[in-house]
N, CA, C and O atoms as a GROMACS GRO file, in nm:
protein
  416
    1UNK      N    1   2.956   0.876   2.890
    1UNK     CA    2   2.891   0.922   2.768
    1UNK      C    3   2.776   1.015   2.810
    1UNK      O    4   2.684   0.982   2.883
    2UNK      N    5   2.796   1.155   2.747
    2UNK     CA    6   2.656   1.210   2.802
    2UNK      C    7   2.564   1.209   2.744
    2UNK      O    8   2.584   1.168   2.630
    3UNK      N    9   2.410   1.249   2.772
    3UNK     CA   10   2.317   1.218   2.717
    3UNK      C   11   2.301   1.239   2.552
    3UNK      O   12   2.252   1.151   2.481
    4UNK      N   13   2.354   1.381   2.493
    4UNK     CA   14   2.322   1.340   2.390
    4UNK      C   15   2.374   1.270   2.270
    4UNK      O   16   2.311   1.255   2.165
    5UNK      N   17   2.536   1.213   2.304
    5UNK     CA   18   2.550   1.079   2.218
    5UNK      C   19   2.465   1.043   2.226
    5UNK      O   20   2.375   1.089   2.155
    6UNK      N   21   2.430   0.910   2.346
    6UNK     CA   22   2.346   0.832   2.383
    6UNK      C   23   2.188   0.790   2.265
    6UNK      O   24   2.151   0.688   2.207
    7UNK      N   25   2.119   0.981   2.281
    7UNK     CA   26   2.048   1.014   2.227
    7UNK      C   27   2.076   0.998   2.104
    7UNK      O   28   2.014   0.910   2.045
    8UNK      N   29   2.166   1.071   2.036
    8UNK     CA   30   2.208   1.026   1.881
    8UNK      C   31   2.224   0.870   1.840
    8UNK      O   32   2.185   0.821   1.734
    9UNK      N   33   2.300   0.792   1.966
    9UNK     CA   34   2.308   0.657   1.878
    9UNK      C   35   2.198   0.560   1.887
    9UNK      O   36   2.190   0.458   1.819
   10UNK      N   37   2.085   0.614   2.005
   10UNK     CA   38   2.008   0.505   1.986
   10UNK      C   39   1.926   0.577   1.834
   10UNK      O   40   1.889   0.494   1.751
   11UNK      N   41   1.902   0.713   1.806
   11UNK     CA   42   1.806   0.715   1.722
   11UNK      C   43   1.888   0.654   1.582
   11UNK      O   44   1.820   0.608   1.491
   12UNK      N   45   2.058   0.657   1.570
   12UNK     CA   46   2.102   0.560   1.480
   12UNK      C   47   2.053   0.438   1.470
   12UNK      O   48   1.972   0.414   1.380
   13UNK      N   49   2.087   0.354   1.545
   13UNK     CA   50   2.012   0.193   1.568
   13UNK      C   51   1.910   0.164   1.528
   13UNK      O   52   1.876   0.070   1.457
   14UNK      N   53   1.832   0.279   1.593
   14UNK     CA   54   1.635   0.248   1.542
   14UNK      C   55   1.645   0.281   1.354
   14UNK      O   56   1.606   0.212   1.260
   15UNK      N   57   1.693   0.374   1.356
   15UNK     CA   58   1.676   0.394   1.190
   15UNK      C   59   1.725   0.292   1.069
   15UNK      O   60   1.679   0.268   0.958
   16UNK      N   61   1.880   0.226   1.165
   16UNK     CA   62   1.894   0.096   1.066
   16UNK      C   63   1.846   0.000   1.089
   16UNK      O   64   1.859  -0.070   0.988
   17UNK      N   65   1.751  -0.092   1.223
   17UNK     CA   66   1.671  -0.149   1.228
   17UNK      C   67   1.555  -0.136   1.152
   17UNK      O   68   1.504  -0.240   1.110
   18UNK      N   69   1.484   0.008   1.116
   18UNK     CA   70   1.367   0.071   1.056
   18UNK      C   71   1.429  -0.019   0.891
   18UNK      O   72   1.359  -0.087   0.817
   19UNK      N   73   1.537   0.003   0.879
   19UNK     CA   74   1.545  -0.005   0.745
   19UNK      C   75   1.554  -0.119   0.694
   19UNK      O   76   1.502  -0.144   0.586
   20UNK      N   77   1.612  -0.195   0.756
   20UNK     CA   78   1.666  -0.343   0.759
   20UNK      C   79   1.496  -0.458   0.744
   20UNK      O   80   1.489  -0.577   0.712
   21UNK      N   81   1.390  -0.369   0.779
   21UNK     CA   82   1.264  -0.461   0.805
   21UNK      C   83   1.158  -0.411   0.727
   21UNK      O   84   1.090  -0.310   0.750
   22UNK      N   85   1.145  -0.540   0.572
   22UNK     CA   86   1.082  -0.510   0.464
   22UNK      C   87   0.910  -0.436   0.508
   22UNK      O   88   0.831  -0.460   0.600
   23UNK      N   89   0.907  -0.358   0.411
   23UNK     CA   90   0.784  -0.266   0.388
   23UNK      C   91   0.783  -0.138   0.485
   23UNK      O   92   0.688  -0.060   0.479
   24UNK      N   93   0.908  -0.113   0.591
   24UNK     CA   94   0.896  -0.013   0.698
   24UNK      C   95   0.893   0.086   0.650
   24UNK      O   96   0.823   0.185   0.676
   25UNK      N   97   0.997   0.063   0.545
   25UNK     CA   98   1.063   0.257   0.489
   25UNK      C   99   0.902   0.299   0.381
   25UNK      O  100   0.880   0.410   0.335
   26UNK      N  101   0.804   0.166   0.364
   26UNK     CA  102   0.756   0.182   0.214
   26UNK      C  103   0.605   0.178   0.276
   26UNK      O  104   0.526   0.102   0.220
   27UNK      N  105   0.542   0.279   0.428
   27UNK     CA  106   0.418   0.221   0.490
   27UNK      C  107   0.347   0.358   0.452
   27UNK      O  108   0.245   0.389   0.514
   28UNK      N  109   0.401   0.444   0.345
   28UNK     CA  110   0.299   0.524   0.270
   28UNK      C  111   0.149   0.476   0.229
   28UNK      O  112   0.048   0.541   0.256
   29UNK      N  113   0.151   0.353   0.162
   29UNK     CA  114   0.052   0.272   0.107
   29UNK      C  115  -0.055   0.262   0.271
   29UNK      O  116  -0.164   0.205   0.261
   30UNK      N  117  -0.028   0.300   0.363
   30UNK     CA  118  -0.137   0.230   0.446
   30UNK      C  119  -0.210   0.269   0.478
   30UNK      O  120  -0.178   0.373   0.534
   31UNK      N  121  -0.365   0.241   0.483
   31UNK     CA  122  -0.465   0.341   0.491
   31UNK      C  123  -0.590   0.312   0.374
   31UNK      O  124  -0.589   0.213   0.300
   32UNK      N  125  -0.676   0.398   0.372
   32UNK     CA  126  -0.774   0.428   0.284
   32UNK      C  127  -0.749   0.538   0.137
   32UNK      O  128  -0.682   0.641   0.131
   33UNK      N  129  -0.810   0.487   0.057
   33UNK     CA  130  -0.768   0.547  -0.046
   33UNK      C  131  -0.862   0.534  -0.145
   33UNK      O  132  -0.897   0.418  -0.167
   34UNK      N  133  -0.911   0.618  -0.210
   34UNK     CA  134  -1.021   0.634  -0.357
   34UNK      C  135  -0.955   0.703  -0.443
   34UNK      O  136  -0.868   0.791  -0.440
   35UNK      N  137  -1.031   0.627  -0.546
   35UNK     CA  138  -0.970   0.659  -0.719
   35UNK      C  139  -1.114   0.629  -0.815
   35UNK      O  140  -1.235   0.626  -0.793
   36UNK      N  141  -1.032   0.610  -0.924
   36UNK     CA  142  -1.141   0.564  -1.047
   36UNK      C  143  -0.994   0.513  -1.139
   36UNK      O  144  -0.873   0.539  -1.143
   37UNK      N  145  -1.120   0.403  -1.226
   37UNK     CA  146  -1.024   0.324  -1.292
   37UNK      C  147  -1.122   0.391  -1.412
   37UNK      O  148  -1.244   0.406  -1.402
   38UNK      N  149  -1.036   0.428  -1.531
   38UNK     CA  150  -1.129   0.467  -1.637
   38UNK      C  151  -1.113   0.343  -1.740
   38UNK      O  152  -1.019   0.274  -1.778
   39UNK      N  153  -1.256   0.350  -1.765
   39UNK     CA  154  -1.292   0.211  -1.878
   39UNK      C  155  -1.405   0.286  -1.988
   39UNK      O  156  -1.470   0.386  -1.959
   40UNK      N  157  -1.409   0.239  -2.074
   40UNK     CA  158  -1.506   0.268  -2.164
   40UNK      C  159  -1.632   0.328  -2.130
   40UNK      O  160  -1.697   0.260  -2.050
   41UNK      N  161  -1.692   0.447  -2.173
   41UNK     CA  162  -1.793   0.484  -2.119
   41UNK      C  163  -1.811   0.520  -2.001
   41UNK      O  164  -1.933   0.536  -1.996
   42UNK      N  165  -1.767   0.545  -1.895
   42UNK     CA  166  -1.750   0.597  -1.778
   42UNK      C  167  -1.652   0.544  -1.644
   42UNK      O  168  -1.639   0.424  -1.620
   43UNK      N  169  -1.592   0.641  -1.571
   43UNK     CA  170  -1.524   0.584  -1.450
   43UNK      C  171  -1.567   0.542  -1.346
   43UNK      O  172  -1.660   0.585  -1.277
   44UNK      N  173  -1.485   0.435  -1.328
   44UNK     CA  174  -1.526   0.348  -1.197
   44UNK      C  175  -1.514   0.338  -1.089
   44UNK      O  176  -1.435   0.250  -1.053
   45UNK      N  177  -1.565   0.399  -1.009
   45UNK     CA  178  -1.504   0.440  -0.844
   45UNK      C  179  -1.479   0.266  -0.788
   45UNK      O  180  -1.545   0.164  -0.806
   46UNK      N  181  -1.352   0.293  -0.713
   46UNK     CA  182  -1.324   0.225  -0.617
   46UNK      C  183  -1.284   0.329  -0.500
   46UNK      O  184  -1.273   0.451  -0.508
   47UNK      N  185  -1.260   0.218  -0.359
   47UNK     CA  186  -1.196   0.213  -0.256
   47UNK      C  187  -1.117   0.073  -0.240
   47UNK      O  188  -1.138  -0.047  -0.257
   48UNK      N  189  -1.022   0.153  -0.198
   48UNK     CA  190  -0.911   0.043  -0.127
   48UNK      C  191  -0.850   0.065   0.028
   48UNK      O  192  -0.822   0.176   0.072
   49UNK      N  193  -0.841  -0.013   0.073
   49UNK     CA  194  -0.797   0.006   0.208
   49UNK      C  195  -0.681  -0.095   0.203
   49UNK      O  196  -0.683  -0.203   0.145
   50UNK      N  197  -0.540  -0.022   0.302
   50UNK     CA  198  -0.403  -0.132   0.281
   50UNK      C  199  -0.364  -0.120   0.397
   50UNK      O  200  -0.347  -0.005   0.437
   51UNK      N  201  -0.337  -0.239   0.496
   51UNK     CA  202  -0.263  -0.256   0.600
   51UNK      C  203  -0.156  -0.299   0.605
   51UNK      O  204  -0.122  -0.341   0.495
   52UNK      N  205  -0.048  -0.316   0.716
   52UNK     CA  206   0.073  -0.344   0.719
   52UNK      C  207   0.056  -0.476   0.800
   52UNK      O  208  -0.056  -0.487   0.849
   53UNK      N  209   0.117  -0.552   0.818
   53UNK     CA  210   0.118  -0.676   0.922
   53UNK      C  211   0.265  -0.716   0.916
   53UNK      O  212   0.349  -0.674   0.836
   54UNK      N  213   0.278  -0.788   0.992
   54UNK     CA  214   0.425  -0.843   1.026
   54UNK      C  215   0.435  -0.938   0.886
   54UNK      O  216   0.547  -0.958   0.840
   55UNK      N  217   0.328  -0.990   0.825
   55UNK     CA  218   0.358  -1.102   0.731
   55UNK      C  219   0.360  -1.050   0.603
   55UNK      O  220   0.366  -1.120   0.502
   56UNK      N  221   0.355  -0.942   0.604
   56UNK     CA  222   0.309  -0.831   0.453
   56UNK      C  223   0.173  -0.736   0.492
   56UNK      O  224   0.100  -0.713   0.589
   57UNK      N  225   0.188  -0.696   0.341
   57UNK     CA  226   0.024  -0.594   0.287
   57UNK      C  227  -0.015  -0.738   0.302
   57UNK      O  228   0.037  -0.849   0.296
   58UNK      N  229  -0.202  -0.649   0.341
   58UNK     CA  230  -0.316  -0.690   0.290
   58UNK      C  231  -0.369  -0.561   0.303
   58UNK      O  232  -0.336  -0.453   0.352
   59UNK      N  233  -0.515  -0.638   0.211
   59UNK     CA  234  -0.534  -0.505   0.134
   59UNK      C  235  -0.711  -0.534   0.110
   59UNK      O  236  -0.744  -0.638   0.166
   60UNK      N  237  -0.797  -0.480   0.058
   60UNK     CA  238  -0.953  -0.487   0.007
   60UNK      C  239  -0.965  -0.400  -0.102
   60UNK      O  240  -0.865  -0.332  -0.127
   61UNK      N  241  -1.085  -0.384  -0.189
   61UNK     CA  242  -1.121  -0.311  -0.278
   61UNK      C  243  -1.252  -0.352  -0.294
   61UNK      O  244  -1.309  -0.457  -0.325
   62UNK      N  245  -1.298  -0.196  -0.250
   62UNK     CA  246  -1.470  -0.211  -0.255
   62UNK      C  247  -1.486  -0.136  -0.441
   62UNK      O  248  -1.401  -0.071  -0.502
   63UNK      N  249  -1.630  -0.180  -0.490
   63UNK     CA  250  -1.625  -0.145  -0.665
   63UNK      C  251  -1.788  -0.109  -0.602
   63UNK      O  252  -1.870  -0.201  -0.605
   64UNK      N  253  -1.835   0.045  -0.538
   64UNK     CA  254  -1.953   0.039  -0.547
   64UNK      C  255  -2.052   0.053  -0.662
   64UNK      O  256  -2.164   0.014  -0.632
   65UNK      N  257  -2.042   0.089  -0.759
   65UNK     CA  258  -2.114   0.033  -0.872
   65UNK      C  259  -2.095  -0.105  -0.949
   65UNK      O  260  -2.151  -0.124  -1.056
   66UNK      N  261  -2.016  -0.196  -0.891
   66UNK     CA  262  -2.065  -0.317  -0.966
   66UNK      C  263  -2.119  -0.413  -0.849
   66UNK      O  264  -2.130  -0.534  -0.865
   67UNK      N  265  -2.155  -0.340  -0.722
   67UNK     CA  266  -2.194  -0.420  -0.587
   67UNK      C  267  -2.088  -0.474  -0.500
   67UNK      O  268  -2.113  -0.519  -0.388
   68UNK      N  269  -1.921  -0.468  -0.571
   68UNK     CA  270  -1.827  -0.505  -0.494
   68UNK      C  271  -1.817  -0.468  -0.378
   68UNK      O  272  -1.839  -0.347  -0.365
   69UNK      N  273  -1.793  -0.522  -0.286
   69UNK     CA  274  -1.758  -0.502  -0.150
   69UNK      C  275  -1.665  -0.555  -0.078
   69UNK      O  276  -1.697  -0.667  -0.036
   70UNK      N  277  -1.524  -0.504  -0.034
   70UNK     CA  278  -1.416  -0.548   0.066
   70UNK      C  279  -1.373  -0.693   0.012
   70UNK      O  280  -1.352  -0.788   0.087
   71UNK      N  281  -1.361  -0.700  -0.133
   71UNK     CA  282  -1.301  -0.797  -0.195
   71UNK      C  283  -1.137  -0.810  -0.159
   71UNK      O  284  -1.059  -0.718  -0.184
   72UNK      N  285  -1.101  -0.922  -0.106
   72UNK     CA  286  -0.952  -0.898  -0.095
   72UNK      C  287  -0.880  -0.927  -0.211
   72UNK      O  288  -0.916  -0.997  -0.306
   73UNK      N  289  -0.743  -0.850  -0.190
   73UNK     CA  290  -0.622  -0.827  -0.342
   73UNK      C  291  -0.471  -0.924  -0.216
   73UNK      O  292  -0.425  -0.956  -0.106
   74UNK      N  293  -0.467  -0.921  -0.374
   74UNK     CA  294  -0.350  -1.068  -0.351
   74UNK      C  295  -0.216  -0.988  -0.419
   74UNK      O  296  -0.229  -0.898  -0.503
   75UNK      N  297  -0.059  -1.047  -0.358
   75UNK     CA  298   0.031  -0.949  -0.486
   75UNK      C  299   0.040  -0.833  -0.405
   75UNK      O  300   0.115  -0.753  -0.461
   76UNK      N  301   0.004  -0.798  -0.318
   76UNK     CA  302   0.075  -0.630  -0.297
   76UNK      C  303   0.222  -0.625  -0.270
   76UNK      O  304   0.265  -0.677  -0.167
   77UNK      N  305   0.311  -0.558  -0.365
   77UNK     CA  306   0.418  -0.518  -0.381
   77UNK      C  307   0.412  -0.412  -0.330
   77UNK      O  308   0.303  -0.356  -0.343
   78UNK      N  309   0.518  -0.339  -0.255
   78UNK     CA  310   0.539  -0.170  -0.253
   78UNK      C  311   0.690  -0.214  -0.293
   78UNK      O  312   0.756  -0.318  -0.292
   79UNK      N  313   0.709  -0.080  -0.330
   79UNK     CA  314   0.870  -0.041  -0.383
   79UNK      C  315   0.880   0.097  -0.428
   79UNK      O  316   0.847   0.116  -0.545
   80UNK      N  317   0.926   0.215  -0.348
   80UNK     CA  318   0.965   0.311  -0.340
   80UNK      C  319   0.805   0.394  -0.354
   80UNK      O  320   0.718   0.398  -0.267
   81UNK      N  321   0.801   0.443  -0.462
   81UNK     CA  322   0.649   0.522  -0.496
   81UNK      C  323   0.560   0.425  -0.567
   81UNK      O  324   0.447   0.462  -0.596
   82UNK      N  325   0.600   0.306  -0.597
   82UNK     CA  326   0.511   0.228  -0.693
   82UNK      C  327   0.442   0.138  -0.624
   82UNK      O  328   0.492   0.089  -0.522
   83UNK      N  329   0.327   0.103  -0.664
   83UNK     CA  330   0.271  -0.050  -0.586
   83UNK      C  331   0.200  -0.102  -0.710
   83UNK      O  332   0.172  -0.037  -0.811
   84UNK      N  333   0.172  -0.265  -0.680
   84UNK     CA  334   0.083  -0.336  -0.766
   84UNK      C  335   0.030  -0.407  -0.685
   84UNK      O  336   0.076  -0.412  -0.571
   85UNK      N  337  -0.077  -0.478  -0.720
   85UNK     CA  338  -0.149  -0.630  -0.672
   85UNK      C  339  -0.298  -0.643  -0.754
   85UNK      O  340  -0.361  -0.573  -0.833
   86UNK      N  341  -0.311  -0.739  -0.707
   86UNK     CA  342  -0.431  -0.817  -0.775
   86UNK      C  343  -0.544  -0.824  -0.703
   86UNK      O  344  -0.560  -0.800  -0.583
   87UNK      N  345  -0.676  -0.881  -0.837
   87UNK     CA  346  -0.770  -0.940  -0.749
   87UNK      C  347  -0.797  -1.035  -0.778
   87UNK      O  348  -0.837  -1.041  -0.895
   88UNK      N  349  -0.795  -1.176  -0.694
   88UNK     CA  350  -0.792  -1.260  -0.711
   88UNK      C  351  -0.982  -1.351  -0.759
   88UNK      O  352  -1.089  -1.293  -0.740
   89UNK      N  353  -0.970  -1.478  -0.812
   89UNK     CA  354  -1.094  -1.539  -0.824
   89UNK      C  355  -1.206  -1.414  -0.894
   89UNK      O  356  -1.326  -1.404  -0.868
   90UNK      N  357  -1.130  -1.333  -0.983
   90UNK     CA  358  -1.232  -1.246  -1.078
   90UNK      C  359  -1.225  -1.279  -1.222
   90UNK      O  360  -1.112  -1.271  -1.269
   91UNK      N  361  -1.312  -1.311  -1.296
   91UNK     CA  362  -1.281  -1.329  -1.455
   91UNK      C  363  -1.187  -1.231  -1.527
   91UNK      O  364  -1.226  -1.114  -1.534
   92UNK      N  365  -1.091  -1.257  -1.570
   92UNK     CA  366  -1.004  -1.126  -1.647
   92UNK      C  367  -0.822  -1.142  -1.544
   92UNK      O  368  -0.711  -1.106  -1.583
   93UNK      N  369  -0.867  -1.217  -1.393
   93UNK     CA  370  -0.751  -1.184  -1.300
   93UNK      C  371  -0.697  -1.068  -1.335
   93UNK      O  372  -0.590  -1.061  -1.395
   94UNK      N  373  -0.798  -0.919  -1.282
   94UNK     CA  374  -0.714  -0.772  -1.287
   94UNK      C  375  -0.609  -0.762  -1.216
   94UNK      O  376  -0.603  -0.806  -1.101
   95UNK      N  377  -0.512  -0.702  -1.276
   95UNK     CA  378  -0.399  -0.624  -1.234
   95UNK      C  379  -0.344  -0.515  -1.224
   95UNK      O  380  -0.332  -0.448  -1.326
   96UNK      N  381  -0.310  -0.478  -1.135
   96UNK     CA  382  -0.337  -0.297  -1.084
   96UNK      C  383  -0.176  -0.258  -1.060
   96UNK      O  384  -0.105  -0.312  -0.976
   97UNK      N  385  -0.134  -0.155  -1.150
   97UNK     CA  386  -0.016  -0.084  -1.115
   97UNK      C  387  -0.035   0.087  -1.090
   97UNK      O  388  -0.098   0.165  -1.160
   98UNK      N  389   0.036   0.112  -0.977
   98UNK     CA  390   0.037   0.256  -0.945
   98UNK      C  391   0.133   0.316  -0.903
   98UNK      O  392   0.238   0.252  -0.902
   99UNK      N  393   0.135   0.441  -0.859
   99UNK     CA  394   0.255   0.496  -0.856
   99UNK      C  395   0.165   0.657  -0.758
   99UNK      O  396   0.062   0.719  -0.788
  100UNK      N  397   0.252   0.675  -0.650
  100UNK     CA  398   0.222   0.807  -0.574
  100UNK      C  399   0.252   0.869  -0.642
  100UNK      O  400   0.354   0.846  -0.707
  101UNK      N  401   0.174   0.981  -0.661
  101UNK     CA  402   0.200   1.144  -0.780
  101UNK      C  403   0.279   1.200  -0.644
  101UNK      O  404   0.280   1.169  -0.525
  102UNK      N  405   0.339   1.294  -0.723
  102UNK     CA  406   0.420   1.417  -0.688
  102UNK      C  407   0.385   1.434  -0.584
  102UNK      O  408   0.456   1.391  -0.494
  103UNK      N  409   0.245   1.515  -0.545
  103UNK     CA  410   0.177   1.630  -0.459
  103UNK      C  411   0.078   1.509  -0.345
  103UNK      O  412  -0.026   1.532  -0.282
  104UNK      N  413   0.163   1.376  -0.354
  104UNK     CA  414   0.087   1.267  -0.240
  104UNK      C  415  -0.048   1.174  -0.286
  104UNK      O  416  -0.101   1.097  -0.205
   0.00000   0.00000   0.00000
């Protein structure tokens, strides 16, 4: 077999392994990220930060105007462009759905 089968089938293998192992294809979500949640009377900056681990997302959300800081979220789903999760032990138990725009 010369090298570049070889070459072709291992990068086959790796790609259906890649695929076969939940959250691989879906590690867009990972990283740092700012927004605003709009509420009555003005928007609310957050940050979120989302990691990958062998056991799932985890995830934080800092709220610097209400003093929040690196509160952890519970629930992170990814699935294709969409994600959700929570924050847990807050009055209201918020729930957050999103979706990657177009342009990232």
């Amino acid at each position: 077999m010369s090298r570049v089968p070889r070459l072709l089938l291992i990068c086959l293998v790796c790609s259906s392994i890649t695929a076969l192992v939940p959250g691989a294809t879906d590690r867009w979500l990972e990283g740092h990220w700012k927004g605003e949640i709009q509420i009555p009377g003005s928007p609310l900056e957050i940050d979120l930060d989302f990691r990958w681990a062998d056991s799932g997302w985890t995830g934080d959300i800092s709220i610097p105007q209400q003093g929040a800081k690196d509160l952890a979220l519970a629930g992170i789903e990814v699935a294709d462009e969409q994600v959700t999760f929570q924050i847990p032990n807050i009055p209201g138990e918020p729930n957050f759905k999103g979706r990657l725009a177009e342009e990232g």
